[in-house]
N, C-alpha and C positions, 0 to 999 in steps of 0.2 A: 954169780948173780942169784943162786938160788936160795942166797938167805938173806938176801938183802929187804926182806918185809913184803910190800905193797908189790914191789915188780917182781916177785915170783908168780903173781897172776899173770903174766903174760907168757912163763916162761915154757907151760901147759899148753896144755889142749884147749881153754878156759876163752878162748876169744873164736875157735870155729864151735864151741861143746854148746848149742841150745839147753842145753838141760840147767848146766851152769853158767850161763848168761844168751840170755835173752836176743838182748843186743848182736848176738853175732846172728841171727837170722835174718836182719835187716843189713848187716853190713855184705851178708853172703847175698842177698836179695841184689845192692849194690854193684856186688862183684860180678856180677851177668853182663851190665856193660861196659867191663871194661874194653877198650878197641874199638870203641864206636863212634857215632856223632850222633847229638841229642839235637833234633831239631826244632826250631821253637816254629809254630803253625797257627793261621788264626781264623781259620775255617777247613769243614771238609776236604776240601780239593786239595789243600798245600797238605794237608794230614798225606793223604793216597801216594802225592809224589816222595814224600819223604819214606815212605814206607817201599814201596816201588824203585827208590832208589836204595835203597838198603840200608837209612837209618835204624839205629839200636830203640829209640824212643821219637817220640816226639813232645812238647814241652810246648801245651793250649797256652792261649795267651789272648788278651783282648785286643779288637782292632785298633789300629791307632785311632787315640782321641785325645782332647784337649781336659787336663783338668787332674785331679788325683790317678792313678793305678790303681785298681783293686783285681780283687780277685775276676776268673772269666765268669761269665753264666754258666750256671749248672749246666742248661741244657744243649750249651753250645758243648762243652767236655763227653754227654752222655754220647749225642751224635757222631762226636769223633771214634770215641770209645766203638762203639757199634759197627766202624765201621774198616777197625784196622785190627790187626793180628797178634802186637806186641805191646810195650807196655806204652802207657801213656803217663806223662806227671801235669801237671798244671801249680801254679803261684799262688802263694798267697804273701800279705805284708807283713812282716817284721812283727810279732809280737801278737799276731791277730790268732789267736787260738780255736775263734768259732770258724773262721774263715776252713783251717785246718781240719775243725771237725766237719762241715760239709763236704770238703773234700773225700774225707774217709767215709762217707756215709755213700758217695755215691761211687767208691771202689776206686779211683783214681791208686795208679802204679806209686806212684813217688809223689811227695811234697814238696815242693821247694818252698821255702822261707826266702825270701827275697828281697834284696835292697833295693834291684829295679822298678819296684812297687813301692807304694809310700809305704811311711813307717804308723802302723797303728800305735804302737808303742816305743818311746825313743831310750829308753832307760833295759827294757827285758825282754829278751828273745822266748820263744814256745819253748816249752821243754818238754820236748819230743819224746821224751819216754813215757809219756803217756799216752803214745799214739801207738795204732798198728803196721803203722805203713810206712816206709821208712824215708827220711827227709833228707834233701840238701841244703846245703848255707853254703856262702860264701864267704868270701876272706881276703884279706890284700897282705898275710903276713903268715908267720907257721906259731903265732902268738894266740891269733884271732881264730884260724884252723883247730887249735886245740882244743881252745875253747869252745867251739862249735860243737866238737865231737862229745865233751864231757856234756854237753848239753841234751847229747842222744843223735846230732847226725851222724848218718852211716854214711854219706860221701859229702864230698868239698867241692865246691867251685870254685877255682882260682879268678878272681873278677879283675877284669879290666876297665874297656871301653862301656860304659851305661845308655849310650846316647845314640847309637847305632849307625854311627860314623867310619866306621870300616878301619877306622885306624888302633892296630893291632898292639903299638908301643909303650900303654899302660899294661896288659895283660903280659907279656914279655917281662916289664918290669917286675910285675908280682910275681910271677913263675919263678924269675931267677933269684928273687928275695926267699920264696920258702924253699927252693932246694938248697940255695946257698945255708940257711943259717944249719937247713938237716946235715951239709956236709962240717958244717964247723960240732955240731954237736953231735958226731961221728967221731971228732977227733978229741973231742975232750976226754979228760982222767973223769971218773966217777965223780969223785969231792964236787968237782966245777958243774955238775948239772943243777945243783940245787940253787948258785948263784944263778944260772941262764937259765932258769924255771921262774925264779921270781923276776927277771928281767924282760922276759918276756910274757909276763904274768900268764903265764900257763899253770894247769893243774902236773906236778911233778911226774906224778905216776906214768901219766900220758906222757911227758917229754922224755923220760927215761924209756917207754915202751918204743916211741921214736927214734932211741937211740940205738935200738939191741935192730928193729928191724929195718933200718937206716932209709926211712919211708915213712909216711904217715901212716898211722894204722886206717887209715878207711881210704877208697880210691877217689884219686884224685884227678878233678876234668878242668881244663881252662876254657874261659868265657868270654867273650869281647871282644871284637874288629874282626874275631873269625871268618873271612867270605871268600878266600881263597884255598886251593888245595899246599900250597905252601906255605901257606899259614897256619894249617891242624899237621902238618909235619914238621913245621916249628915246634908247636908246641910237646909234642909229642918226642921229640930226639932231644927237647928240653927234661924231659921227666914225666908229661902228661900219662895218664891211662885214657886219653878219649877228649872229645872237646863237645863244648856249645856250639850250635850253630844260630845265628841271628836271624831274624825273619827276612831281613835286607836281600838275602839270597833270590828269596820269590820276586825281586825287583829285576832280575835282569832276565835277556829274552830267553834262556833255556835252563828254567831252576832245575829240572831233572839233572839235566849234563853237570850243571856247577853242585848240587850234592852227591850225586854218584861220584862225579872227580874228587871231591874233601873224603867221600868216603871210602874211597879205593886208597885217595895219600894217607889218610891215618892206618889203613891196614898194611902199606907198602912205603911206611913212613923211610923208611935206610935205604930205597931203591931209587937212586934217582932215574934210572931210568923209564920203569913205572911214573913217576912225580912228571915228566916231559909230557906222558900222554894224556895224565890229569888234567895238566894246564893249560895244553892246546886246545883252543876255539873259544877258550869262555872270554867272550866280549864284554865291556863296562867292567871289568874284574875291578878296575881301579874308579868307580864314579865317583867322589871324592877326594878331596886332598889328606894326604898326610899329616900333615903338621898345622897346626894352629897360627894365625897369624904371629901371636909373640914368639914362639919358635923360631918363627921366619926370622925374626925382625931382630933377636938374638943371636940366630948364627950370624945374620948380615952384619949385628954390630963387633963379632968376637972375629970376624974373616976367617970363618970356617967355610 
């Protein structure tokens, strides 16, 4: 591989070497939390429990309202900022670049670019390498992943659930799409990556660097229906480095207990014995239904 052109950059020092790419500051900045949960927060208070319970981050957000998603208030981010230890990230929408720069202006840990926010732009994502700070995107494929990264994000969110419905079995589905296709392009002869690069319209260089280190190059956290402790050790004995947490959490009567247990199972993810004492006492763990009525109404017709 080391004369194969383009992917002997990878086969260096050239992705941890600052000097020689930039980029890896922001992916190394990333690699801090792997092993954790990002908790999403939409005032002080849920900031302190999340942090209290031993989340890696927490992820500002605006209260529920009716109407577009944008970005939070500046000064609701600053308050948080002030008043907790570790890093903070906060949202912005799809393509909204100034959104980004206010963010960076007022020191904010991490960006996320964000589909759970509306789309300012429906055609062109930020291109993040002209930030300081380093961004997440999300993805529902190891196509769209790539792409993200050539874009300048230094970590991925596997997306599932948007709607804050607890139900976990979209995110599962994308998890098992991008390791599955890493394990097929594990197993392919060299020749064949340049077909499954266009196929899955990826930049080459990137899908061949995925292949030598049989992972995404930047760390990867899943998103969506997360609200249990067997849920972030799902994801996580799937391939995850760490997961989102939904604000849904703060709905039930002991959010401390139900994040400290997600964040004890993602660090004790292979223990089920650990995982037992996670998931004792947390009440409402299921306040929703799983399945959507046509679900239902599908298994009833197929007599499953």
């Amino acid at each position: 591989m080391a004369e194969d052109g383009v992917v002997t950059l990878y086969n260096g020092s050239a992705i941890t070497d600052a000097k020689k790419n930039p980029f890896s500051i922001k992916v190394g900045l990333a690699q801090m939390l792997r092993g954790g949960a990002v908790v999403e927060v939409s005032n002080v208070e849920q900031a302190k429990i999340a942090e209290a319970a031993g989340a890696c981050s927490v992820m500002v957000s605006e209260p529920t309202r009716q109407g577009i998603k944008r970005m939070p208030d500046p000064s609701l981010i600053k308050s948080i900022k002030q008043v907790l230890n570790f890093p903070v990230m906060s949202r912005v929408r799809v393509g909204h670049f100034v959104e980004a720069q206010i963010l960076e202006s007022i020191e904010v840990d991490y960006v996320d670019e964000s589909e759970v926010l509306g789309f300012a732009d429906e055609s062109n994502f930020i291109n993040k390498h002209n930030f300081r700070c380093p961004f997440v995107c999300g993805c529902g494929n190891l196509g769209e992943a790539l792409r993200r990264v050539r874009e300048g994000s230094a970590m991925i969110r596997i997306q599932g659930d948007l709607y804050g419905s607890g139900n976990v079995a979209e995110t599962v589905k994308n998890v098992r799409s991008v390791m599955g296709d890493i394990r097929v392009l594990n197993n392919m002869d060299e020749d064949e990556v340049f077909a499954f690069a266009k196929k899955i319209a990826a930049p080459y260089d990137l899908v061949a660097q995925t292949k030598q280190m049989g992972r995404l190059p930047v760390v990867q956290f899943a998103a969506g229906g997360i609200v249990t402790p067997a849920d972030a050790a799902l994801m996580m004995q799937l391939g995850c480095d760490g997961v989102f947490v939904g604000s849904e959490v703060f709905d039930s009567p002991d959010p401390y207990k139900r994040v400290r247990g997600i964040v004890q199972a993602i660090r004790h993810y292979n223990d089920p014995h650990v995982l037992v004492e996670c998931s004792c006492g947390l009440e409402n763990a299921m306040a929703g239904l799983n399945l959507n009525e046509d679900r239902i109404e599908q298994f009833g017709q197929d007599g499953v």
